[in-house]
N, C-alpha and C positions, 0 to 999 in steps of 0.2 A: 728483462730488458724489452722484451718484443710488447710484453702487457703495457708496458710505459710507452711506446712507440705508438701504439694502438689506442690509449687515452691521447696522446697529445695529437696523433691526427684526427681523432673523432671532436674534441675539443675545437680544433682551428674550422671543421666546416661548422660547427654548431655557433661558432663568434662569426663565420662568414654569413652564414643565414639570418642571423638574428638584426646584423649589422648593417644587409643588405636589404630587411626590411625598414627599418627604421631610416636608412636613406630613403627609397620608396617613401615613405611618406612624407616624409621633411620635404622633396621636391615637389612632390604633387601639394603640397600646403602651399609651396612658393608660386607655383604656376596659378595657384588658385587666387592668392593676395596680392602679385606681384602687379600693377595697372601697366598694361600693353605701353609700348616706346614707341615714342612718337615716328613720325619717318623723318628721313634724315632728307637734309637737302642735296640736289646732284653736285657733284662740283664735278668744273669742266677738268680734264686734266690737259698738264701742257704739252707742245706737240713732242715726239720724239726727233732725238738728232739726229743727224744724216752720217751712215757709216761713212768715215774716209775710204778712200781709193787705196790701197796695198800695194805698192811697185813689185812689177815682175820679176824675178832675178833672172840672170843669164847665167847656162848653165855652161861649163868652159867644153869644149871640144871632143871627142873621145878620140884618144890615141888611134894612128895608121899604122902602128905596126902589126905584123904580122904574129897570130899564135905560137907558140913552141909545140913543135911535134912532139910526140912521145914515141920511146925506143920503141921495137918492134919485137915482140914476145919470142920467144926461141921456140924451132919445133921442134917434138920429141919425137924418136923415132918410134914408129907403130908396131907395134910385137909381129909377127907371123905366126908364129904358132905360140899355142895355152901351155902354159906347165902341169904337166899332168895330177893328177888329183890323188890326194894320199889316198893310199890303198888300208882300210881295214877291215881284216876278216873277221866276219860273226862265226864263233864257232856253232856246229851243229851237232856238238855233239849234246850239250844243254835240252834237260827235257819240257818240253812243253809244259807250263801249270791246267790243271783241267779246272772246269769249270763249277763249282759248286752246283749241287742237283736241289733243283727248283722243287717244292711243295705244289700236290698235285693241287689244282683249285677244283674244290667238290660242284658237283652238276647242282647246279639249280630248278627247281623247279617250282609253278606258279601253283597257285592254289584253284582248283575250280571254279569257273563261273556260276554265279547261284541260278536254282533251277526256273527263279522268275523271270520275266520277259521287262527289260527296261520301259517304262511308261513313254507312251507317244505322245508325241507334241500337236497340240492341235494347228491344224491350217488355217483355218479362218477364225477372227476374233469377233468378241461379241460386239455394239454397236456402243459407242458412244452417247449417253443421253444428249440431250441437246440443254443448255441453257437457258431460261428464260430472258427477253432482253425489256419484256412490260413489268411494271412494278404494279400488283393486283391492291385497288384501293383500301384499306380499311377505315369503317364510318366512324371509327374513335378517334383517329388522326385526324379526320378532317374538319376545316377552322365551321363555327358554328355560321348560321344561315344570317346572313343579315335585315335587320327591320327596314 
């Protein structure tokens, strides 16, 4: 199933490319035969109308009466004192777990430095040639002498 899936979409780009050159050229053939269109004449257009005027509405009055209160929340009265906190004892007499004994990690040690002396860096560098900026003649390039 997926090999069939796999030809029919390699099939649809290869109809889209083929497809899409053969437009390609049919248009470029038309732009090439097609004799340019003449210009068209202006025409004037007519004016536009004038919006009407939209009447205002009035909007009716907003009632004078007064809001409704809302009742008035009850208070609670405030504790004085906490109620004491449950009491649970851990017994002591449970033994501690110890702690598994760690692997000692062995000492490392580095290998000697070798008995040669690291190469020094030099301080000052050599000079820069300099570039030529004249181009030196050669007599075979040059155009022959005139009569």
């Amino acid at each position: 199933m997926a090999a069939f899936q796999h030809c029919l979409v390699l099939s649809l780009i290869l109809a889209l490319a083929l497809s899409s050159t053969q437009m390609t050229w049919a248009a470029r053939q038309l732009l090439q035969t097609v004799p340019t269109m003449p210009a068209l004449p202006k025409v004037a257009l007519p004016p536009l109308p004038t919006v009407p005027t939209i009447p205002q509405a009035t909007l009716p009055p907003l009632p004078s009466t007064a809001l409704p209160t809302f009742p008035t929340a009850p208070t609670l009265p405030k504790p004085t004192t906490l109620p004491p906190l449950p009491s649970t004892q851990i017994p002591s007499s449970l033994p501690m777990p110890t702690l598994p004994t760690m692997p000692a990690v062995p000492k490392v040690t580095l290998p000697p430095l070798p008995a040669t002396s690291l190469p020094t860096i030099p301080t000052t560098f050599p000079s820069i040639p300099t570039i030529p900026t004249t181009m030196p003649t050669l007599p075979f390039f040059s155009p022959p002498p005139s009569n």
